[in-house]
N, C-alpha and C positions, 0 to 999 in steps of 0.2 A: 353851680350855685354855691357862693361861699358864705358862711354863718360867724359871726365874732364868739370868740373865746369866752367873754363876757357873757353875752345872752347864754351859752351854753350854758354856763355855771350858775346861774340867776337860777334856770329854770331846775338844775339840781338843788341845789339847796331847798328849794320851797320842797321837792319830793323827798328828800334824806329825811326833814324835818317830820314830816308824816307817817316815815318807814321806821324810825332810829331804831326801834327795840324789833326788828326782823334780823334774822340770822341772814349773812352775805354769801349766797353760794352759786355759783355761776359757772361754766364747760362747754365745751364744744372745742373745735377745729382750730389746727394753727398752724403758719405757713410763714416762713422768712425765708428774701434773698437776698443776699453780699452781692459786693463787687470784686470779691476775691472767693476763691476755694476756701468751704468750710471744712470738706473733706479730702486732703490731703497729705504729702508728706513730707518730715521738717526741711527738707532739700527748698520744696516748691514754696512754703512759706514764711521762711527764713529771706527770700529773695525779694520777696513779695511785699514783705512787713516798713509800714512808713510810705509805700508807693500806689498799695489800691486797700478796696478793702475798708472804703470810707463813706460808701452808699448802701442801703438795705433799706429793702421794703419790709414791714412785719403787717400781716393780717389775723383779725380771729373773726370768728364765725360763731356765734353761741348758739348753742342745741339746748340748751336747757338752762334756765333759772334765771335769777336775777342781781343786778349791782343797786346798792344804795334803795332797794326796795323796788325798784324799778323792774318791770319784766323783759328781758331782750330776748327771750327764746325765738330762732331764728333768723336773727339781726346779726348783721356783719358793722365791723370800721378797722379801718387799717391807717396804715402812717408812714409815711415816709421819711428817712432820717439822712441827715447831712453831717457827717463828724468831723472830726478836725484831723484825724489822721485814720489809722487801723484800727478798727474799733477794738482791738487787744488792749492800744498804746494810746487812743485818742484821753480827751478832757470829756467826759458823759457832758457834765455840764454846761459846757459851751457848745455842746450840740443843736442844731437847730431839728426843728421837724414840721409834717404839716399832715394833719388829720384828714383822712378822709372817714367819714359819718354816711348811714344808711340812708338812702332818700324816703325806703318806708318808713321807718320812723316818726313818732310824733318827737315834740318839742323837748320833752321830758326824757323819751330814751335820748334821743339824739346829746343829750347833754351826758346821760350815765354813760352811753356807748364813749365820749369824750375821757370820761373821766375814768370808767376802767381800762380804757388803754393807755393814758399815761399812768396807772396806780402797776399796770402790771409792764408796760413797756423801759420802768425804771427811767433814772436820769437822765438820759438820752431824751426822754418825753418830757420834761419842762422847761423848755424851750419852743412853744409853740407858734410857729408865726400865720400860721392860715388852718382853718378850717373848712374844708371843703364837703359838700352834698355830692353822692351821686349814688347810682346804680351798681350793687356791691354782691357781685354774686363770687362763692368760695363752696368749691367743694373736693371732697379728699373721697376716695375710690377704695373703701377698705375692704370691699368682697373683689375685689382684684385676686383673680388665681395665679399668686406671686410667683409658686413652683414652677411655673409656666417659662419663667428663666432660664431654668435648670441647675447641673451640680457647679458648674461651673462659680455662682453667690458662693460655696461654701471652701471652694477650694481656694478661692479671693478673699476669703470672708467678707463679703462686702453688706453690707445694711442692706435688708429690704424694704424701704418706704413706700408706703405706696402712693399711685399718682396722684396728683392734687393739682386743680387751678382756679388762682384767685384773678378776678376781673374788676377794677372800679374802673367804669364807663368813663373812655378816655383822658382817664388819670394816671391809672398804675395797674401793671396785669404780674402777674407771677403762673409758671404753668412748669411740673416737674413732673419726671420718670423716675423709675428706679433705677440707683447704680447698678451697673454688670459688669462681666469681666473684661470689657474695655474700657473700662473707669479707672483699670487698677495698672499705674503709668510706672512704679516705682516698688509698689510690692511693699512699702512702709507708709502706707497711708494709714490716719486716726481722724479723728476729729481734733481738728487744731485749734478751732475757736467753739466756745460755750456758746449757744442763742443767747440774743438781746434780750428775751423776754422773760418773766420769770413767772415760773407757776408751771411750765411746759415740760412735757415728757414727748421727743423728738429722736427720728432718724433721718443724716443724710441723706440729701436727694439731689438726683441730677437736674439740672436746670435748664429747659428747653427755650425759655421766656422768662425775662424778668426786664421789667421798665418804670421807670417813672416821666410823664411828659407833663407834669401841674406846673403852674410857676409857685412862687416863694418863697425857694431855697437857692433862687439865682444858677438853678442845674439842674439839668434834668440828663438821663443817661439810660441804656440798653444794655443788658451784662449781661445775655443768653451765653448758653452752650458751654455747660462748666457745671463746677462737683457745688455747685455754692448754696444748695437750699437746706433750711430744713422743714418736716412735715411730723405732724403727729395732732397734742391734742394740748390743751391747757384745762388749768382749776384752779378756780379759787374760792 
C-alpha cells in the first residue's frame, strides 16, 4: 500500500499545529544494514571504497514517546536508501530513499512516523520518491546472555550487539548476530563508517539478512553474511 508524501505532511501539520508548545522526546530500537562492511579493517575498506557500500536499509522502532505531538509508542518505519557512491564518499543529497510507514498507524502518526525519520535519517532522507504501508515488526534481543560466546569477544575485542530483526512485510527485512571470533579476519578491525542516523548510540553487528525487494529506487538488492549492521537504540 503506497501513501503520497503530500497526504503524509498535510496530515502533520494540522497535529504540530495542535502540539507546538509540547516538549519532542521520542526512543526506542534501531537497526541499519550496508552493502559493505561497517566493521572492519582499512585493508578490506580501502578496497572496497567507490565500489559497494551504496545500499542501507535504516529502521526504528519507538518504545516510548512522541514526534511533533504525536504518540508513536510502539510504532515502527524504516527507509531505504540509494546513494550515489559509499556512503563515506557519496552526495547525501542526491540520495534517493523510500519510506516504509506502520500499517498500524493512523493517518496522523503515519505522517510524524515520516517525518521523524527523515528529521533523524539526515540528508540522505530528502530525497523521498515513495512511501510505502506495511506490516513492520523490529525487535532487538537485550536479555540475550551475550557471555554465552565466551572469552574468546575479548581477546578479539570484538562488539557485543545484541541480536535484532527487522521485517517490513515483503519490502525490506534486516536480521543480525553478534560478532565473534570468526569475524575477526585481519586482527585491525574498527568501525570504519559512522551510522546514517543521527541521535543513535550503536554496536556492530553481524549480518545474517539484509534485503530490500520495494520498487522506487529502480534496485532492489540482498547483502546477507557480512560485518555490515548496526544495532542499539536512538533519542531524540
Amino acid at each position: 500500500m503506497r501513501m503520497s508524501l503530500s497526504a503524509l505532511c498535510a496530515a502533520l501539520v494540522v497535529g504540530a499545529a495542535a502540539h507546538a508548545s509540547e516538549p519532542v522526546q521520542v526512543q526506542g530500537h534501531y537497526l541499519e544494514a550496508r552493502t559493505a562492511d561497517v566493521f572492519t579493517g582499512p585493508c578490506f575498506s580501502n578496497s572496497e571504497v567507490f565500489i559497494v557500500g551504496d545500499r542501507a536499509v535504516m529502521a526504528w522502532k519507538v518504545t516510548e514517546g512522541s514526534f511533533e505531538g504525536v504518540d508513536l509508542a510502539g510504532l515502527g518505519v524504516a527507509a531505504a536508501v540509494k546513494g550515489t557512491s559509499t556512503f563515506s564518499e557519496d552526495r547525501p543529497e542526491r540520495a534517493e530513499s523510500v519510506l516504509i510507514v506502520d500499517e498500524r498507524a493512523d493517518a496522523r502518526q503515519r505522517a510524524a512516523l515520516a517525518a521523524m525519520a527523515r528529521r533523524l535519517g539526515g540528508g540522505r532522507l530528502d530525497n523521498v520518491v515513495a512511501v510505502e504501508v506495511a506490516s513492520i515488526d523490529l525487535s532487538v534481543d537485550e536479555h540475550c546472555h551475550l557471555e554465552a560466546h565466551g572469552p574468546s569477544h575479548k581477546a578479539h575485542i570484538m562488539p557485543l550487539a545484541p541480536p535484532a530483526r527487522f521485517q517490513a512485510a515483503g519490502l525490506a527485512e534486516i536480521a543480525t548476530r553478534p560478532l565473534d571470533a570468526n569475524d575477526c579476519l585481519c586482527g585491525n578491525e574498527v568501525i570504519a563508517y559512522e551510522p546514517l542516523a543521527e541521535g543513535v548510540e550503536v554496536l556492530p553487528a553481524y549480518t545474517l539478512g539484509h534485503s530490500f525487494r520495494g520498487e522506487g529506487l529502480d534496485s532492489t538488492w540482498a547483502s546477507p553474511n557480512a560485518r555490515s549492521s548496526f544495532v542499539g537504540r536512538f533519542a531524540y
